[in-house]
N, C-alpha and C positions, 0 to 999 in steps of 0.2 A: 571663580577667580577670587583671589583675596590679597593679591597686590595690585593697585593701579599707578603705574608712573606716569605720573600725567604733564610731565615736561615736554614739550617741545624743542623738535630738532635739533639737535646742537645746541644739548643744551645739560649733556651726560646723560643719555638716556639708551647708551650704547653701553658704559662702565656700568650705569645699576643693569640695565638687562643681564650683563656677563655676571657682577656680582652675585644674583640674586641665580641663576644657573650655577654657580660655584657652591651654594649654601642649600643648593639640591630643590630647588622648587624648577617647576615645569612653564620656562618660560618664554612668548613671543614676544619679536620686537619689531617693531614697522612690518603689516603685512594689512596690506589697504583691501584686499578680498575679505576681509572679514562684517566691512563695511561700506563696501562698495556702493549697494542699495540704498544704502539712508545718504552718503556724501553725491550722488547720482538723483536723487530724489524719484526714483522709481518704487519707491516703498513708503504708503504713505502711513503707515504703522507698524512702523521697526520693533521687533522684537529684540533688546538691548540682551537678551540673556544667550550673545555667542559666544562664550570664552569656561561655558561650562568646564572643554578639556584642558583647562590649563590652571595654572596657578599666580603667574604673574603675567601683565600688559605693560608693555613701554610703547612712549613713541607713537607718532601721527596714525593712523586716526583714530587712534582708542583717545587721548588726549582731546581732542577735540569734541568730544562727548561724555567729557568725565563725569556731568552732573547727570545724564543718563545712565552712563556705566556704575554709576554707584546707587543711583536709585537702584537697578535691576538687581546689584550685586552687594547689600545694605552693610553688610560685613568687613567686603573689603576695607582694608588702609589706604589709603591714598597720599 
């Protein structure tokens, strides 16, 4: 990963996701399966580094763990 949109819902995180697919990066937007386990608390040692195949995150619940998501992914912009 090396963009994190870390806005919540409504909040344009629909227009950067489209943007940022327009400008050619590989990007997901709201897709709660990638963190279901740590917002579930069924994982009591989350591995933050899911978004290996991608380039950019928008939108709940990657947001919601931005100061994880950046730890794991020290690069990324946010």
């Amino acid at each position: 990963m090396k963009i994190l949109g870390a806005g919540l819902s409504r909040t344009g995180t629909l227009s950067l996701a489209t943007a940022l697919e327009q400008l050619g990066f590989s990007t997901i937007h709201w897709v709660p399966e990638r963190l279901r386990d740590v917002m579930m608390g069924t994982n009591d040692n989350p591995d933050f580094r899911r978004y290996d195949d991608v380039e950019a995150v928008t939108d709940l619940p990657a947001a919601l763990f931005y100061r994880e998501l950046l730890e794991a992914y020290p690069d990324a912009k946010c």
